[in-house]
N, CA and C atoms as a LAMMPS dump frame, in Angstrom:
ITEM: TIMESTEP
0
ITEM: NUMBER OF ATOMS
456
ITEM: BOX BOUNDS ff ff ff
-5.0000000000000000e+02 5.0000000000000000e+02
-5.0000000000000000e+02 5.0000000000000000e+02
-5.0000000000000000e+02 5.0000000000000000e+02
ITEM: ATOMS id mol type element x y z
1 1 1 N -182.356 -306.786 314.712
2 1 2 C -182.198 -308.181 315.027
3 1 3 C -183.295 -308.566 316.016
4 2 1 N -183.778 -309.619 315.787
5 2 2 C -184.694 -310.429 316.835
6 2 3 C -184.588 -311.727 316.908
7 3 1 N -184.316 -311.743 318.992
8 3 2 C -183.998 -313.689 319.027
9 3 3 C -184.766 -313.235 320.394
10 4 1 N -183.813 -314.667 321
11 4 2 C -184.192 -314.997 322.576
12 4 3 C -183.082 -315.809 322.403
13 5 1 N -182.211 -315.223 323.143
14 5 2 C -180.711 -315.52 323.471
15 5 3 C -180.428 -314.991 324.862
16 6 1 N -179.891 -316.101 325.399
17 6 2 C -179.297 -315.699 326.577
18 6 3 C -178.172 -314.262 326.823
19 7 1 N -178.038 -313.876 328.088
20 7 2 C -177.71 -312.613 328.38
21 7 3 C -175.99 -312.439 327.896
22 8 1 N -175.552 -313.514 327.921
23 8 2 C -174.219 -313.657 327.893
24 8 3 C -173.587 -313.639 326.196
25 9 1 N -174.603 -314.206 325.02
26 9 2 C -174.727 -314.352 323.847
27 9 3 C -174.903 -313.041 323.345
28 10 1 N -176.135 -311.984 323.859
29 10 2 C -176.415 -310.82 323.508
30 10 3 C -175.284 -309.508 323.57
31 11 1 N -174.43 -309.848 324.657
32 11 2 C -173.067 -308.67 325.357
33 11 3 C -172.541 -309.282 324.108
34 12 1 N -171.954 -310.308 324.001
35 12 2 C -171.26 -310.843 322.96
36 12 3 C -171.116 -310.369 321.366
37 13 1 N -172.523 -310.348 320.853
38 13 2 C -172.778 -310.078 319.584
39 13 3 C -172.834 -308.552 319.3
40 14 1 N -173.196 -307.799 320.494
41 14 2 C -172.895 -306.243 320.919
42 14 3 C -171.793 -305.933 320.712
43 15 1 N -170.865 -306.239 321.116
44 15 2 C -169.504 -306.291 321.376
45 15 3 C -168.655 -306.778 320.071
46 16 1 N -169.12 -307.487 319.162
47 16 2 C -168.587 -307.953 317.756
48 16 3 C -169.345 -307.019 317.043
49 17 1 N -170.053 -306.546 317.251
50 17 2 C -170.865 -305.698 316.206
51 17 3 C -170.598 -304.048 316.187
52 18 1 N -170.153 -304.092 316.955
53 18 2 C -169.68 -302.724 317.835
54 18 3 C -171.019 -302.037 317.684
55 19 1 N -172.336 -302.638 318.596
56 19 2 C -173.518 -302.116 318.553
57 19 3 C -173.363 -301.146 320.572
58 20 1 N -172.425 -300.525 320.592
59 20 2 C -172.519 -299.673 322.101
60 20 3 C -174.17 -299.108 322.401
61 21 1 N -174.049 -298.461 320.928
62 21 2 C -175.516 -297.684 321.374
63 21 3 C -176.833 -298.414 321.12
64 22 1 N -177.082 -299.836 320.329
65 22 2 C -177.981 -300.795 320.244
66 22 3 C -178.769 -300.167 321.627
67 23 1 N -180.418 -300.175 320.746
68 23 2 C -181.634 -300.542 321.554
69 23 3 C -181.878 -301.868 321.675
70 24 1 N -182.045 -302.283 323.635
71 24 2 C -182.546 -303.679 323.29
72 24 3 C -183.218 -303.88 324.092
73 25 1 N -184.331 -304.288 323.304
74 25 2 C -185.867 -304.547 323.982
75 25 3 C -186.003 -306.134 324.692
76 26 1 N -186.694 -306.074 325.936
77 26 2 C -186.534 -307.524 326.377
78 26 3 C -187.806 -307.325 326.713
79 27 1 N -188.798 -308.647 326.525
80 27 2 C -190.023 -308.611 326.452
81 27 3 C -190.134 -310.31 326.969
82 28 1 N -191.409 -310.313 327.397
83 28 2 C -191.875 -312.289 327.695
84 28 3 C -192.005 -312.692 326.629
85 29 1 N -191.761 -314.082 326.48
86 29 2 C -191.796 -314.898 325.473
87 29 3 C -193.302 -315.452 325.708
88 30 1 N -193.541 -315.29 326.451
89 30 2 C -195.351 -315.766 326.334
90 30 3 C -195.987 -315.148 325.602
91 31 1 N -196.438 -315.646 324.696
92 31 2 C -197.433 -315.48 323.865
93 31 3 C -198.901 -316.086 323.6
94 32 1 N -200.156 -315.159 324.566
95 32 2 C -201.218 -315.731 324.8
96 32 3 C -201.932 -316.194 323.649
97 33 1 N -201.567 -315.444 322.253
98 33 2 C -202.129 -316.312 320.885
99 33 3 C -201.787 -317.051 320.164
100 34 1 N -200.288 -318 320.516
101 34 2 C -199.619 -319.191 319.926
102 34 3 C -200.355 -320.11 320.951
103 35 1 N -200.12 -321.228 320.375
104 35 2 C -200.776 -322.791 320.866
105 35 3 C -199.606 -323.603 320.493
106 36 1 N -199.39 -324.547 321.2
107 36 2 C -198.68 -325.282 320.24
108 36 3 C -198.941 -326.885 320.858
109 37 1 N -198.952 -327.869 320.113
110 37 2 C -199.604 -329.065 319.721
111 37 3 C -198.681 -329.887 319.446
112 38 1 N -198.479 -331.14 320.278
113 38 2 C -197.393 -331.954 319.185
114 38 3 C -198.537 -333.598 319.336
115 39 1 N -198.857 -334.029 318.2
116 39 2 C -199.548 -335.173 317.731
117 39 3 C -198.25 -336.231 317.046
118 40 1 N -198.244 -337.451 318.474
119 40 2 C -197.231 -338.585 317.699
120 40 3 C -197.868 -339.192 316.96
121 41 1 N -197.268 -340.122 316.251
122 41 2 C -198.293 -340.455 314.53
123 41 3 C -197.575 -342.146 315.18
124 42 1 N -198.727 -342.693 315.495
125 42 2 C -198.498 -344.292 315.609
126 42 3 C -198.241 -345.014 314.482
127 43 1 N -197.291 -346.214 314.516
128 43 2 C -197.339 -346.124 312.883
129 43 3 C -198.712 -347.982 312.971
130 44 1 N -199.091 -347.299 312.109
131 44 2 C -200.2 -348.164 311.234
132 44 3 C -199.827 -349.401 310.463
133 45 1 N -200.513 -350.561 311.431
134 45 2 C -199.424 -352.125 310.985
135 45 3 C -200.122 -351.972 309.336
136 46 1 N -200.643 -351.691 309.051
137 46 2 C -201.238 -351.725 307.503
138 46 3 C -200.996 -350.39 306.537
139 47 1 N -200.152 -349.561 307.23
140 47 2 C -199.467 -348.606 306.503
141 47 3 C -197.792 -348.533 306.525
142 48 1 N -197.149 -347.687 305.981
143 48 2 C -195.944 -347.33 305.797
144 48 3 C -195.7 -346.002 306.821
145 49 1 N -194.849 -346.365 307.93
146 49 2 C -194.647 -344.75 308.319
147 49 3 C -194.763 -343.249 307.49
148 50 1 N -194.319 -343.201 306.422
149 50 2 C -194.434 -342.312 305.225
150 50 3 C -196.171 -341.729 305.166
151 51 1 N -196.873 -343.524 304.818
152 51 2 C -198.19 -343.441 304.435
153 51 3 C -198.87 -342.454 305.723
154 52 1 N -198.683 -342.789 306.932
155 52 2 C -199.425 -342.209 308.189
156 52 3 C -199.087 -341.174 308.407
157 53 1 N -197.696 -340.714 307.845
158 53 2 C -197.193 -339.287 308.159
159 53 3 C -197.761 -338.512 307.477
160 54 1 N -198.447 -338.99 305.852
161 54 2 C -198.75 -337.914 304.716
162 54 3 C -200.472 -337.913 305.348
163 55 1 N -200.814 -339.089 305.575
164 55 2 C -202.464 -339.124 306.323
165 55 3 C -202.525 -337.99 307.099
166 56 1 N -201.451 -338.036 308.538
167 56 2 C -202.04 -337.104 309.822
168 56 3 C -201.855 -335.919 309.256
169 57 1 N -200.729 -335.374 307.769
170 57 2 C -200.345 -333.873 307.741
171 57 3 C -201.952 -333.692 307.052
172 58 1 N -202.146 -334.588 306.041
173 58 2 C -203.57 -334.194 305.37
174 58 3 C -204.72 -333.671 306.191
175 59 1 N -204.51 -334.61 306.889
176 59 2 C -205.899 -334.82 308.267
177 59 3 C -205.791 -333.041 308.636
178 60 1 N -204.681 -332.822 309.566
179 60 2 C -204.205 -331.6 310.281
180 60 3 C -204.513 -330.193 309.268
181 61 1 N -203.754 -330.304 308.09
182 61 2 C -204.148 -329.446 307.361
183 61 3 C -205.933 -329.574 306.799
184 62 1 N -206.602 -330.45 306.733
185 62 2 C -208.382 -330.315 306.25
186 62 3 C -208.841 -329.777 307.505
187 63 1 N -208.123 -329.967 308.843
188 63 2 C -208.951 -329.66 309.884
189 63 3 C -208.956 -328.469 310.175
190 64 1 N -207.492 -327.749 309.995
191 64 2 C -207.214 -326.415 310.24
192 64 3 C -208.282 -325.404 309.242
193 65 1 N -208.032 -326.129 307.403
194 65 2 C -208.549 -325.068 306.807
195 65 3 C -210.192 -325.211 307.384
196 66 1 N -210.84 -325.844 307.878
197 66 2 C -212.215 -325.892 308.187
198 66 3 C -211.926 -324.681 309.488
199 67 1 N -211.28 -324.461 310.087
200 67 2 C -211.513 -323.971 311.247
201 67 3 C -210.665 -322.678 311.877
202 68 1 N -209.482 -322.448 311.457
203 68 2 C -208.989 -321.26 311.6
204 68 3 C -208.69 -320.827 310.247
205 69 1 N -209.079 -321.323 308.869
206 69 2 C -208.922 -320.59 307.53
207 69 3 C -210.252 -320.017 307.451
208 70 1 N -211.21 -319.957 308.053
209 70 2 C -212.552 -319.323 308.396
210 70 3 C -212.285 -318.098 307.73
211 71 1 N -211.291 -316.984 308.738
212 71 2 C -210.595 -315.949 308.17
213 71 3 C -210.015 -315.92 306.864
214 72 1 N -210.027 -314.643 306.081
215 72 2 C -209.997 -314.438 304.601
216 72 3 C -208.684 -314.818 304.594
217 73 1 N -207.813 -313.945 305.072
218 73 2 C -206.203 -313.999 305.124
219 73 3 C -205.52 -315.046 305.723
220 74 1 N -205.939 -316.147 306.593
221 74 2 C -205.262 -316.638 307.209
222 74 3 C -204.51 -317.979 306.457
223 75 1 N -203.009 -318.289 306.964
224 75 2 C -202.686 -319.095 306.321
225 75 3 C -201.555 -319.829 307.041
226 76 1 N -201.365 -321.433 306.507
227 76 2 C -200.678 -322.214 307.122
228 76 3 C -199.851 -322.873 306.701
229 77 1 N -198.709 -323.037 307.184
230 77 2 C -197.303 -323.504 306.736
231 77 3 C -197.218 -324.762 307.276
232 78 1 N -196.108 -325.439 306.545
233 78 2 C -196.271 -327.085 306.58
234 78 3 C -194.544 -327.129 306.575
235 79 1 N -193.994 -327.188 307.486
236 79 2 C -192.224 -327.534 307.16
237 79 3 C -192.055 -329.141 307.097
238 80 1 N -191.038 -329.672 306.319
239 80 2 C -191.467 -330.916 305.635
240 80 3 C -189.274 -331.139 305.457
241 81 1 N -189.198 -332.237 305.622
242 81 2 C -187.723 -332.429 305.758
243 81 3 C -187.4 -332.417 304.429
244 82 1 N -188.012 -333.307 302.985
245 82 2 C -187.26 -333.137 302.12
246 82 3 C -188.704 -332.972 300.852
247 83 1 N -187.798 -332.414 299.821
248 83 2 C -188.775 -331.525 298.403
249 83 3 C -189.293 -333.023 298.147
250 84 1 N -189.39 -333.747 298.107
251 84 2 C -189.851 -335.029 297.322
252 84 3 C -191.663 -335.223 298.277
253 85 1 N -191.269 -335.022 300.088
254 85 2 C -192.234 -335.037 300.785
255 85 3 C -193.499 -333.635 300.537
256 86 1 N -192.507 -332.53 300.151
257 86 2 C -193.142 -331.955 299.832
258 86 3 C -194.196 -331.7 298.633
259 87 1 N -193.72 -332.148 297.901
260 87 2 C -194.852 -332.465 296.447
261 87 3 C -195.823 -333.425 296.811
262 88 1 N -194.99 -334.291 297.362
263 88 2 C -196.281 -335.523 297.475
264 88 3 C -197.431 -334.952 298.779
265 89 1 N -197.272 -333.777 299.41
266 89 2 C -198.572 -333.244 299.988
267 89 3 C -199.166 -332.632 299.182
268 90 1 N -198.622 -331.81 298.889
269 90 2 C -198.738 -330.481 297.618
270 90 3 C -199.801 -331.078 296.633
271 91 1 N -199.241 -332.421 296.236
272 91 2 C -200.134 -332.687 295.279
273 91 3 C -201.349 -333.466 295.378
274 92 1 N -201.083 -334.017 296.536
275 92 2 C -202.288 -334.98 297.389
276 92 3 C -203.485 -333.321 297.942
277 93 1 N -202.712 -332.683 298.679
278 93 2 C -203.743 -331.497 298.987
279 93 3 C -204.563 -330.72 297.903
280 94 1 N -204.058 -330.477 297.065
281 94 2 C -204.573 -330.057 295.896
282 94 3 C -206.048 -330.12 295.727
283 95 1 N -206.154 -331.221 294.893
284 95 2 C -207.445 -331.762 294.915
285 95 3 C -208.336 -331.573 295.687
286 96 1 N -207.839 -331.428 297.283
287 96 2 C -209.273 -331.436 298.297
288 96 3 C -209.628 -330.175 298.769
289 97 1 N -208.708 -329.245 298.153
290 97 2 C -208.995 -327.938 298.716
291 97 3 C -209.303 -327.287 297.324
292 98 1 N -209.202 -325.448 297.22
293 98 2 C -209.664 -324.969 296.126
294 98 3 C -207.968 -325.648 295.18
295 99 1 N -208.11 -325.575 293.824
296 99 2 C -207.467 -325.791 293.004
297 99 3 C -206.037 -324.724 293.187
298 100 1 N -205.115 -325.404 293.104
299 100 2 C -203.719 -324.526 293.864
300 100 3 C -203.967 -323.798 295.122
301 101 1 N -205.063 -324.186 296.117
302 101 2 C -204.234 -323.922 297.43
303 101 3 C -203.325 -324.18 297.709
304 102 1 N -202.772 -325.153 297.954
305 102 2 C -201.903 -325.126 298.171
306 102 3 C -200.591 -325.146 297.501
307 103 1 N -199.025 -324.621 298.243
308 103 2 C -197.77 -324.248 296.717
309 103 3 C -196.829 -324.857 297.716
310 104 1 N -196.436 -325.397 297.009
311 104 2 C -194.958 -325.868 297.666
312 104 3 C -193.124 -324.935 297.405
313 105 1 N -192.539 -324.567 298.366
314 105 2 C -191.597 -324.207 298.05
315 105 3 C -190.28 -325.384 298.648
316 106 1 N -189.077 -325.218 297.976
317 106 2 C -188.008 -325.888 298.115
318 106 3 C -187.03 -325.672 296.849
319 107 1 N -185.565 -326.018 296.99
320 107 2 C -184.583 -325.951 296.676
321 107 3 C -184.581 -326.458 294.604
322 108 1 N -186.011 -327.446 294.46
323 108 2 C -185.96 -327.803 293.358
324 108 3 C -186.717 -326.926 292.608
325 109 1 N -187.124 -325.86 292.947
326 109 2 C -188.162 -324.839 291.821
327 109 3 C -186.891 -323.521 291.872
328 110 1 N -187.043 -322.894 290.761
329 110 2 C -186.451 -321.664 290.145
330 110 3 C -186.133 -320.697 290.916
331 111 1 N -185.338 -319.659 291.356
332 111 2 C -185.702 -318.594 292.249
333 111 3 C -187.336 -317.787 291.418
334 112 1 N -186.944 -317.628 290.21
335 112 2 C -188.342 -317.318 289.412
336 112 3 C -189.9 -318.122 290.266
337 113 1 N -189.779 -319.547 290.031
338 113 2 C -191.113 -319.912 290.768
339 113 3 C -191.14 -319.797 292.043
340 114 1 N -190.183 -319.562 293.078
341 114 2 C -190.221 -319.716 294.474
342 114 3 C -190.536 -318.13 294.833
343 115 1 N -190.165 -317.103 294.502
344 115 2 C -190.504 -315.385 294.517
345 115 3 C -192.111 -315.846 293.845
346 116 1 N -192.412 -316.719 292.828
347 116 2 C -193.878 -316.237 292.611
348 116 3 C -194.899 -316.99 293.639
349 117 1 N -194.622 -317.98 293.913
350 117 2 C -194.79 -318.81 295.063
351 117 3 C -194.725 -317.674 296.053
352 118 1 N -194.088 -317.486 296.685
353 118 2 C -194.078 -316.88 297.933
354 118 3 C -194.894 -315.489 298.084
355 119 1 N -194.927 -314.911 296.906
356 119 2 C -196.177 -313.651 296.374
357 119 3 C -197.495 -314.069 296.668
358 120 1 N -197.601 -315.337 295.768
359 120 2 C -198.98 -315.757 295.974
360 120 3 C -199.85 -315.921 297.55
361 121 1 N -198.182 -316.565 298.168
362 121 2 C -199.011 -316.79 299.355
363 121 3 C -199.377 -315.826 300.636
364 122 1 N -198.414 -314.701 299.924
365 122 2 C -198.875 -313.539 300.655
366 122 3 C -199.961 -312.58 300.258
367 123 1 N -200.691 -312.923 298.565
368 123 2 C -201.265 -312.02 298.262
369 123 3 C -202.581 -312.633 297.597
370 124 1 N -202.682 -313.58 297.65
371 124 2 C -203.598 -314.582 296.515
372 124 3 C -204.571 -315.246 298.037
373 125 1 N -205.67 -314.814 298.334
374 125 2 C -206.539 -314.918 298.954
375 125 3 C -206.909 -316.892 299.081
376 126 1 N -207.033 -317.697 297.842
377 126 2 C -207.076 -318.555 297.48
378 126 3 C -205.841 -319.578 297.913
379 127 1 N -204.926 -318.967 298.456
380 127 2 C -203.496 -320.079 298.935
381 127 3 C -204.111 -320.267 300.38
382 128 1 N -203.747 -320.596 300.834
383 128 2 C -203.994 -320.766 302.022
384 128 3 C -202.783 -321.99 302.237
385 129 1 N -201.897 -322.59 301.907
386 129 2 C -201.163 -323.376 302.466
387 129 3 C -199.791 -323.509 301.883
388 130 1 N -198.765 -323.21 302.542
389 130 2 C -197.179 -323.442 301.399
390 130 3 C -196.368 -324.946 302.309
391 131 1 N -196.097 -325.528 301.429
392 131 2 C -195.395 -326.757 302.306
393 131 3 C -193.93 -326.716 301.465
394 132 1 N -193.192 -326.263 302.745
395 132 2 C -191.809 -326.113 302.369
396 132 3 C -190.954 -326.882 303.213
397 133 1 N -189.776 -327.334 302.81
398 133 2 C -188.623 -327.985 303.35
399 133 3 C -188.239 -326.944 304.368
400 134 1 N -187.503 -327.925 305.533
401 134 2 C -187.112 -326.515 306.918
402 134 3 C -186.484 -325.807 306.551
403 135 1 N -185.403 -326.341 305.607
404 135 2 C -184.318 -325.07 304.8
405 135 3 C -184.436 -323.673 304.608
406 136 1 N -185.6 -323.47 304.384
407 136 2 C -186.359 -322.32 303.27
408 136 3 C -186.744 -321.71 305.042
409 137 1 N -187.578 -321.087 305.476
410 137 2 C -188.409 -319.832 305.78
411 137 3 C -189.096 -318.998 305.327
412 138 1 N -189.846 -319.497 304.43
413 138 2 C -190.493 -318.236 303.751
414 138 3 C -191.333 -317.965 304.455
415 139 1 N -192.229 -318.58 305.653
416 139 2 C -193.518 -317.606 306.798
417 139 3 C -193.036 -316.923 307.522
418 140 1 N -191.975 -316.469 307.797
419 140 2 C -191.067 -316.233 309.029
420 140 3 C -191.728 -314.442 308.91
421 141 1 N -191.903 -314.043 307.826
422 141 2 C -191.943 -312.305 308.019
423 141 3 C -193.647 -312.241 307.5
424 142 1 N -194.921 -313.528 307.575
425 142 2 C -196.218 -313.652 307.387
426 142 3 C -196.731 -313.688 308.448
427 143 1 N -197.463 -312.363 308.186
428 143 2 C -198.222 -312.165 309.696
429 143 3 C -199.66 -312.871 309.727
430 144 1 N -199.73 -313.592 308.83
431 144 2 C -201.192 -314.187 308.962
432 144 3 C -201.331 -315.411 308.809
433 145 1 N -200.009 -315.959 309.104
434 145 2 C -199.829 -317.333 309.521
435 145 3 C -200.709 -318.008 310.568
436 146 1 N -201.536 -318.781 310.619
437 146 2 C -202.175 -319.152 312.108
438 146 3 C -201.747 -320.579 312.201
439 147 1 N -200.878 -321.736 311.488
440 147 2 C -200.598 -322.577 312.296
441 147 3 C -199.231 -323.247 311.45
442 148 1 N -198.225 -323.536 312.069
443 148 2 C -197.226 -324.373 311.619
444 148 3 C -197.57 -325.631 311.874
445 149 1 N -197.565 -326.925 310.991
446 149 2 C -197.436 -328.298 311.169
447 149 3 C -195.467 -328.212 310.592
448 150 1 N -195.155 -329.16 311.643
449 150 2 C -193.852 -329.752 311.626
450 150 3 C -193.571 -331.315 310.769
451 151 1 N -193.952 -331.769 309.97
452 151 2 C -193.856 -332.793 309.692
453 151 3 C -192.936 -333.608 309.559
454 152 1 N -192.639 -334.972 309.578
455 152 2 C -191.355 -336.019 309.854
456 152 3 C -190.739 -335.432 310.805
């Protein structure tokens, strides 16, 4: 198991688990190679909140792949509230990057396409981006993740 749970939560789940002899490692949560960034998205009297939200994720994602997709392996996740938002990046990104960089996962594709999806993006040099609904987790065990965008 791995969290960051308070001391009182941890005896607890020990104690339901009947983990007596559990190893438990306590370490800083600082982490000198995460960053983290939060960009508010003004909304645009000549756009649709929607419209400016799909702009800044585009923007964020062209800027990243120019600059930390440098690296062969590296790759970036896009959590996105619902599958409908997600296609409509998916398919807007498409085009500007190599052809299927980017894959979208969510609740409306197959377990079949979402296992091949999630292969790809661990093994297909050419992905570089999965935009999934928060539901899902599929970067959670990708070690070559270099940036989460949070979108909506």
């Amino acid at each position: 198991m791995t969290a960051t749970i308070p001391s009182a939560m941890e005896r607890d789940l020990l104690s339901k688990f009947s983990c007596s002899d559990a190893v438990v490692i306590r370490d800083s949560t600082v982490r000198p190679n995460i960053a983290y960034k939060v960009q508010l998205i003004k909304r645009n009297p000549g756009k649709t909140s929607r419209e400016a939200a799909l702009n800044e994720v585009l923007s964020a994602c062209m800027q990243s792949i120019s600059t930390i997709c440098e690296a062969r392996e590296a790759r970036i996740i896009v959590y996105v509230l619902t599958k409908r938002f997600a296609d409509e990046i998916c398919d807007t990104l498409n085009p500007l990057i190599t052809p299927d960089g980017a894959l979208k996962y969510h609740s409306d594709l197959s377990i079949e396409e979402r296992q091949k999806a999630y292969k790809r993006f661990l093994t297909d040099d050419s992905i570089r981006i999965m935009i999934e609904t928060s539901g899902f987790g599929a970067g959670v065990k990708i070690p070559h993740v270099r940036q989460v965008i949070i979108a909506e």
